[in-house]
RODO-2510 file (C-alpha; in nm, 4 decimals, decimal comma):
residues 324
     n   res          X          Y          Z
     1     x     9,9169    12,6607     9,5698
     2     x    10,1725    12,6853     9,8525
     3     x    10,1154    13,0151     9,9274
     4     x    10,2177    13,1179    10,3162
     5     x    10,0072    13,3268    10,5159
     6     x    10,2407    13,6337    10,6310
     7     x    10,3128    13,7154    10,9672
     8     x    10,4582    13,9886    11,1204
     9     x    10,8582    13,8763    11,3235
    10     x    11,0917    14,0744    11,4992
    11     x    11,3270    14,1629    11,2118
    12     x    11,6671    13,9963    11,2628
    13     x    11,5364    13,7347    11,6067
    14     x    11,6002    13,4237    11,5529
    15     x    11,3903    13,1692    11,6634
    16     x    11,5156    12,9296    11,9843
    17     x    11,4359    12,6093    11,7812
    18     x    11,1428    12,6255    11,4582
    19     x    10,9089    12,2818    11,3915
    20     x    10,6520    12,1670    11,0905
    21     x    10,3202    12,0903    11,2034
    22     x    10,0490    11,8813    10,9464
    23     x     9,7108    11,6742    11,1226
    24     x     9,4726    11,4408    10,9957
    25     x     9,5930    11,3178    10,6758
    26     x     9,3792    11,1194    10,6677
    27     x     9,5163    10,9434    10,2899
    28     x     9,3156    10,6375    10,1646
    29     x     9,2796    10,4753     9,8307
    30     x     8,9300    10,5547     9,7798
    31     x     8,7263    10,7786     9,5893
    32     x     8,6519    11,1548     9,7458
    33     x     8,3580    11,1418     9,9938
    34     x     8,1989    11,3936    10,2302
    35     x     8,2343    11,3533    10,6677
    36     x     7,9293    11,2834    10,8513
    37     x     7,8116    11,6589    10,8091
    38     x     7,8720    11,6830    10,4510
    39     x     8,2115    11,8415    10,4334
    40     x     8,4408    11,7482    10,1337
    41     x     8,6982    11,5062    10,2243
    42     x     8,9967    11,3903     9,9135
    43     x     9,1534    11,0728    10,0533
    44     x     9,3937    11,0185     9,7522
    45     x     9,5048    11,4372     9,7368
    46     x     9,5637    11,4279    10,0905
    47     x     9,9022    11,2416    10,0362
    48     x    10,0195    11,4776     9,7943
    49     x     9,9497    11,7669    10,0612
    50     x    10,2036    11,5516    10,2858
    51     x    10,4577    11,5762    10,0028
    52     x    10,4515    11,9173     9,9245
    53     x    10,4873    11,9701    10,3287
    54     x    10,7828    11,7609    10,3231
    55     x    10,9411    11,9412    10,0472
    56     x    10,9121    12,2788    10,1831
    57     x    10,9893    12,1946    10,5352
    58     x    11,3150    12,0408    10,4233
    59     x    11,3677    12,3287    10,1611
    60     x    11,3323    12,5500    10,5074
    61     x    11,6342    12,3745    10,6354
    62     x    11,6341    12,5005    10,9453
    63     x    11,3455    12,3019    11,1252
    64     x    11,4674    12,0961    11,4465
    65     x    11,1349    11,8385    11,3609
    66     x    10,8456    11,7384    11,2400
    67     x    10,4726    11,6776    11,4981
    68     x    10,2013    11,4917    11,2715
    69     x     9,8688    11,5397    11,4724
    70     x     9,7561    11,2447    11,3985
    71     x     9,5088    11,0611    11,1973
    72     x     9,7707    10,9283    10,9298
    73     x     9,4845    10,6919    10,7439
    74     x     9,1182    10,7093    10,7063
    75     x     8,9440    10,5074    10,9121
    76     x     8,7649    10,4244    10,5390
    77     x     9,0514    10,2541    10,4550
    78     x     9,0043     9,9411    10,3275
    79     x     9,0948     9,7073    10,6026
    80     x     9,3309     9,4686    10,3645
    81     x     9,5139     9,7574    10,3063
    82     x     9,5735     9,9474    10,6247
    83     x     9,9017     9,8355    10,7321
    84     x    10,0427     9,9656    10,3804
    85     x     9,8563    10,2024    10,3398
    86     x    10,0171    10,3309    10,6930
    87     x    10,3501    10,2578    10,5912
    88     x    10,3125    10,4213    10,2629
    89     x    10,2449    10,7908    10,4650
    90     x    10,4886    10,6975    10,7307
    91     x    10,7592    10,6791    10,4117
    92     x    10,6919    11,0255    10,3128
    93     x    10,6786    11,1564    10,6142
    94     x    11,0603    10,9725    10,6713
    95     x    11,2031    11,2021    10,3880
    96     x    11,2156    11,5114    10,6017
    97     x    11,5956    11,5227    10,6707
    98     x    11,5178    11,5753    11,0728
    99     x    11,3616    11,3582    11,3413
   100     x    10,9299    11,3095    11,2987
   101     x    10,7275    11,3124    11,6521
   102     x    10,3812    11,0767    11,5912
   103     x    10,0129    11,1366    11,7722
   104     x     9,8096    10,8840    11,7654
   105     x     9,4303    11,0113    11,6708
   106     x     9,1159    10,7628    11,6212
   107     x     9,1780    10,7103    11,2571
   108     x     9,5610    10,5470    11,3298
   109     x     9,3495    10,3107    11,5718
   110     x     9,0591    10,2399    11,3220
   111     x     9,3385    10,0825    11,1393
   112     x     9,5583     9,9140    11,3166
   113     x     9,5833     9,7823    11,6696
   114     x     9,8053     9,9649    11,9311
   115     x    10,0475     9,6761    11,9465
   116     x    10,1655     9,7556    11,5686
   117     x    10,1025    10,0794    11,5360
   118     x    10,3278    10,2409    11,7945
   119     x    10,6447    10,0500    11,7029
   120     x    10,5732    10,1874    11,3414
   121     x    10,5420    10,5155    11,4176
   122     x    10,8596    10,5008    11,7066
   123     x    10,6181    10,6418    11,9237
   124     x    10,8318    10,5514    12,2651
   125     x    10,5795    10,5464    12,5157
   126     x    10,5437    10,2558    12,7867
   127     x    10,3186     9,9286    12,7707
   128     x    10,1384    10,0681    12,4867
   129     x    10,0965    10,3804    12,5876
   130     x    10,1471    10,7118    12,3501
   131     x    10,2257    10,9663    12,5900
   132     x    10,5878    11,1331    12,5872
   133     x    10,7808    11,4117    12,6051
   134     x    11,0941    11,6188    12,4302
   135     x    11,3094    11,8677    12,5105
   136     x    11,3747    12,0313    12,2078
   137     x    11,5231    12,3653    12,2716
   138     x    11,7009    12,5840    12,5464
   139     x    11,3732    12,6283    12,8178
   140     x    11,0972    12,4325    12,6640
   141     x    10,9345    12,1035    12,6805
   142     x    10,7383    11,9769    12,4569
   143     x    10,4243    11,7019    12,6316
   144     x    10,2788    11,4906    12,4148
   145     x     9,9060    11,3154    12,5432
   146     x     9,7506    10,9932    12,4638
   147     x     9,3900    11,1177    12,4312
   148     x     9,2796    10,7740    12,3386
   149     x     9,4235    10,6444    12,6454
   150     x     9,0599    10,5836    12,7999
   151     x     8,8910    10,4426    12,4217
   152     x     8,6752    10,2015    12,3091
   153     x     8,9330    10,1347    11,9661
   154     x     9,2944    10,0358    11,9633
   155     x     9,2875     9,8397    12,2619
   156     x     9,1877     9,5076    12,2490
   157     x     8,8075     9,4132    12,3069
   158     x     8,8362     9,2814    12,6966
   159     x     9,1354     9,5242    12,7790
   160     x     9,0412     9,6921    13,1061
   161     x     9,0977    10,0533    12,9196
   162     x     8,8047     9,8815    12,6385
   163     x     8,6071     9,8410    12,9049
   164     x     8,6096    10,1211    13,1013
   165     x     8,5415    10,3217    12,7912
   166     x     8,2495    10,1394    12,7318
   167     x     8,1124    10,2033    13,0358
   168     x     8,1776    10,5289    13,0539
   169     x     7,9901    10,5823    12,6889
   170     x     7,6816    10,3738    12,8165
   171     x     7,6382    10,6514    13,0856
   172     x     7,7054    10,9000    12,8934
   173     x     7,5616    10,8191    12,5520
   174     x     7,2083    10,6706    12,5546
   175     x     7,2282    10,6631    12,1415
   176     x     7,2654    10,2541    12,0294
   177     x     7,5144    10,4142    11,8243
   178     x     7,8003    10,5536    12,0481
   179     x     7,9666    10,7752    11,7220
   180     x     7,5859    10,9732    11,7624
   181     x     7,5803    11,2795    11,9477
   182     x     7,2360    11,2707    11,8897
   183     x     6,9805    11,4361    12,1612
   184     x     7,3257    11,5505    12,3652
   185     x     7,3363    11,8969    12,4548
   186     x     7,5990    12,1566    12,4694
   187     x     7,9559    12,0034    12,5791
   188     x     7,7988    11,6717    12,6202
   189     x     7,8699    11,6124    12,2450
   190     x     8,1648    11,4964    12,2909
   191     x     8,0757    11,1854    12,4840
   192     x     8,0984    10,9517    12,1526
   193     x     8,3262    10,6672    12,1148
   194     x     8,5588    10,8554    11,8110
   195     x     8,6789    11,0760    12,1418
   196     x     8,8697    10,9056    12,4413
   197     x     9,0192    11,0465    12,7639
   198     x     9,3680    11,0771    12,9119
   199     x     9,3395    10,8087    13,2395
   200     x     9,4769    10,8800    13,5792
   201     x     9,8362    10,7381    13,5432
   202     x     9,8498    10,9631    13,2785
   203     x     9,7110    11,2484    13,4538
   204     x     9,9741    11,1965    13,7678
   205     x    10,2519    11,1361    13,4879
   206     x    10,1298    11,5300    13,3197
   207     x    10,1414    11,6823    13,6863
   208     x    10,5308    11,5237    13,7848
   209     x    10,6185    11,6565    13,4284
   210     x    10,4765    12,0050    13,5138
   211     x    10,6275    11,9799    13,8360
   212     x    10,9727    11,8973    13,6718
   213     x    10,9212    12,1829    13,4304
   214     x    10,8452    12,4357    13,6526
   215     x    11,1848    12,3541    13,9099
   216     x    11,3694    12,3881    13,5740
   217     x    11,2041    12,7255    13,4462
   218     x    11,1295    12,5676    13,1133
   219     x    10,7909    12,6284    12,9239
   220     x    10,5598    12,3872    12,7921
   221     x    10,3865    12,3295    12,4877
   222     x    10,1296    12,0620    12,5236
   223     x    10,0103    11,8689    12,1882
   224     x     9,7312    11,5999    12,2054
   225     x     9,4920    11,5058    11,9138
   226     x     9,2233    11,5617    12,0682
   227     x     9,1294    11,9671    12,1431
   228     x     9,1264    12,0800    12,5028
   229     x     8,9581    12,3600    12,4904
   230     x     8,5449    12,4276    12,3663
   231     x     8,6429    12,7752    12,2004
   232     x     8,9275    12,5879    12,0190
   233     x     8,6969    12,3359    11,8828
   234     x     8,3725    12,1812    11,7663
   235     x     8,1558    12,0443    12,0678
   236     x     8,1844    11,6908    11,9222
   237     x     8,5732    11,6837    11,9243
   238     x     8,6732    11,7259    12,2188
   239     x     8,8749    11,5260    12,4494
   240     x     8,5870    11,3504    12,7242
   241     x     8,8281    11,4478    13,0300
   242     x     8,9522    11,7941    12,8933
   243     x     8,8430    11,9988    13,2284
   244     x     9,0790    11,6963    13,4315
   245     x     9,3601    11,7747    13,1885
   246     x     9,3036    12,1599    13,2170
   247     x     9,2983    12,1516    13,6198
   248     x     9,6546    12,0011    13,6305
   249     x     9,7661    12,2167    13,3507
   250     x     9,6221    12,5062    13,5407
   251     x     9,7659    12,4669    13,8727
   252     x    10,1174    12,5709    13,6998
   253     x    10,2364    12,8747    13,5071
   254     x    10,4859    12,7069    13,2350
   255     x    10,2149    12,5678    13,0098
   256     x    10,2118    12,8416    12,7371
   257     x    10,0137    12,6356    12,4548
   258     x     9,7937    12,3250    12,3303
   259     x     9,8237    12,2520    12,0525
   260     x     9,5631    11,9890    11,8487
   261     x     9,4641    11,8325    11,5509
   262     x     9,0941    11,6133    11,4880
   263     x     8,8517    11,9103    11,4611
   264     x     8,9678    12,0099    11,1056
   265     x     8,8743    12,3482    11,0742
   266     x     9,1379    12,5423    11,2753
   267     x     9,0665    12,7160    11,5444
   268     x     9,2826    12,9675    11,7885
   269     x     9,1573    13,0805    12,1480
   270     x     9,3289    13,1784    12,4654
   271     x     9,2140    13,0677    12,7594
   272     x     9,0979    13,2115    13,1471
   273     x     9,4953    13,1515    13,2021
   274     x     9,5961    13,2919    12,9026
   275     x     9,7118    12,9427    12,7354
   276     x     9,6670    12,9820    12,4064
   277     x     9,5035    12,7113    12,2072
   278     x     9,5378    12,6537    11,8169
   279     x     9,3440    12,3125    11,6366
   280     x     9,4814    12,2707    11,3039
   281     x     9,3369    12,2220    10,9886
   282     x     9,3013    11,9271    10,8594
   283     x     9,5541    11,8235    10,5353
   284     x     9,2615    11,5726    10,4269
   285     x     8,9893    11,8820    10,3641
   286     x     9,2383    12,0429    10,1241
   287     x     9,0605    12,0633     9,7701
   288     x     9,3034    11,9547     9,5036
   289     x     9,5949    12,1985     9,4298
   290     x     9,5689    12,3473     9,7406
   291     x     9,7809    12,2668    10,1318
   292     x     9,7190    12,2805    10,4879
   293     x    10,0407    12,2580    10,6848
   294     x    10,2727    12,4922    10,8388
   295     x    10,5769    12,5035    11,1324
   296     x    10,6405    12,7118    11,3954
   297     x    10,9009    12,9347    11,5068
   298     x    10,9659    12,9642    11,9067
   299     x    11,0856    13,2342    12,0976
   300     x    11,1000    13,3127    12,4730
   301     x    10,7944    13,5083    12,4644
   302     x    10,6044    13,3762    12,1647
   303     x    10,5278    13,1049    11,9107
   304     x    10,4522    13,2072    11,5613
   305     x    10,2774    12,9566    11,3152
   306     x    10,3533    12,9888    10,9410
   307     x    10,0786    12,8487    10,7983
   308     x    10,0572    12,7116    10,4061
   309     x     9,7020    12,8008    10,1813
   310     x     9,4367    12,6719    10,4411
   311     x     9,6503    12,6667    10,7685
   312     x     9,5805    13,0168    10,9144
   313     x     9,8970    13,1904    11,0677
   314     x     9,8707    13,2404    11,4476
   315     x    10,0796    13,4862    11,6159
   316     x    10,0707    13,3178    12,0272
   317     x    10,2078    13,5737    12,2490
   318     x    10,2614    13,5340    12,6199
   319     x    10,4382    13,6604    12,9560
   320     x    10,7944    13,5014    12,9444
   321     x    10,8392    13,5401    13,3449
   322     x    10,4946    13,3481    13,4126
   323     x    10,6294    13,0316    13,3710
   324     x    10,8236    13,0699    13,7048
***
């Protein structure tokens, strides 16, 4: 238990600023059960997974912060007990000695409305939005999405964003069950209703950021719940709009990695761009006794994940001078 998976540093370089990454937590009081395909998910364990993270990101003592991925809660939560059940994971995630950055992912929203959930979290975005950014370190950025933005849960029923996720699933989704990718093919999988999209204020707010970024030479790290990439992830997890998000991201050179949560196995890929792309794996799929979470060390040219038992290291090199 706790083991790290060893990578390979530049002996002596220190790292510009170093952050602990965990996703889909996914705790609940219930019995262990199984996803919809039949992999083993342990709702009570998953809380100790969050512990152990805590412990040995503060026994680090030199991470600037903490990004959960999202999905805090299982959307099998019983619904009496989501709001404590929320607040009991965002306590232990409030003992790292540092500052702790909150996704939302579909899970958060399967418990609680938008309208309690952000202010619990601190997540600072505007009129219930949960898009932001941070500049944690000399030259970077880090851009956080909403990818339930565009979603038929967390909103309320006859909010305009409700609707037009509705509508959007009813063209794309001919199942009576929207959560059934059923008879979809390919990258039409991912038009069910536990995916959303990032809408077009959104989209304008990602491109003035990247324009910002780029006048001030910094590089980007873009984090989202929802994958944005198909070789990063499962067909059914991805984000509906992820080519829209991609062809902003693409028209400039400082985005050097997206980084995800929601498709629980962990994935890396790099991109036509070379953007790298890492999913992580999920802390609520860990068997007892064993972890999934890691952080990450940044460097002008690199980012190197330390992963814990399940959570893969990832070694993310790219061209310092194309983010100009």
């Amino acid at each position: 238990m706790g083991s790290t998976n060893v990578l390979v540093s530049s002996p002596g370089k220190q790292p510009l600023f170093s952050f602990g990454v965990v996703s889909d937590v996914q705790y609940a009081d219930i019995p262990d059960g199984h996803s919809f395909i039949g992999v083993p998910r342990y709702y009570r364990h998953s809380i100790r997974v969050l512990q152990r993270a805590v412990r040995k990101w503060n026994n680090h003592q030199n991470l600037n912060f903490v990004i959960n991925f999202g999905d805090i809660v299982d959307g099998k939560c019983p619904p009496d007990q989501s709001l404590d059940a929320v607040k009991k994971v965002n306590n232990e995630f409030q003992k790292f000695k540092g500052p702790v950055f909150h996704l939302i992912g579909n899970h958060c929203l399967y418990n609680l409305p938008r309208d309690i959930l952000l202010p619990l979290l601190k997540i600072p975005g505007p009129n219930g939005q949960a898009y932001y950014d941070i500049s944690p370190g000399p030259g970077y950025r880090i851009v956080v999405l909403d990818g339930y933005d565009i979603s038929a849960i967390g909103w309320p029923q006859v909010h305009p964003k409700t609707l037009q996720a509705l509508e959007f699933l009813e063209k794309k989704n001919p199942n009576p069950d929207k959560n059934s990718p059923a008879g979809l093919l390919g990258l039409e999988r991912r038009f069910v209703m536990f995916n959303g999209a990032v809408g077009r204020e959104q989209l304008e707010w990602l491109d003035g950021i990247l324009q910002d970024s780029t006048k001030l030479k910094q590089k980007v790290i873009v984090c989202c719940h929802l994958p944005l990439d198909p070789c990063a992830s499962s067909q059914e997890a991805l984000l509906w709009n992820y080519d829209e998000v991609m062809n902003v991201i693409d028209q400039y050179k400082c985005v050097k990695a997206c980084l995800s949560g929601h498709d629980h196995q962990g994935r890396h890929s790099i991109d036509s761009h070379g953007i790298h792309h890492r999913s992580f794996e999920a802390a609520l799929e860990c068997p007892p006794e064993t972890d999934a979470f890691g952080h990450i060390d940044v460097y002008d040219n690199r980012l190197l994940l330390w992963g814990t038992d399940r959570m893969q290291g990832t070694e993310m090199y790219f061209n310092p001078q194309a983010a100009l």
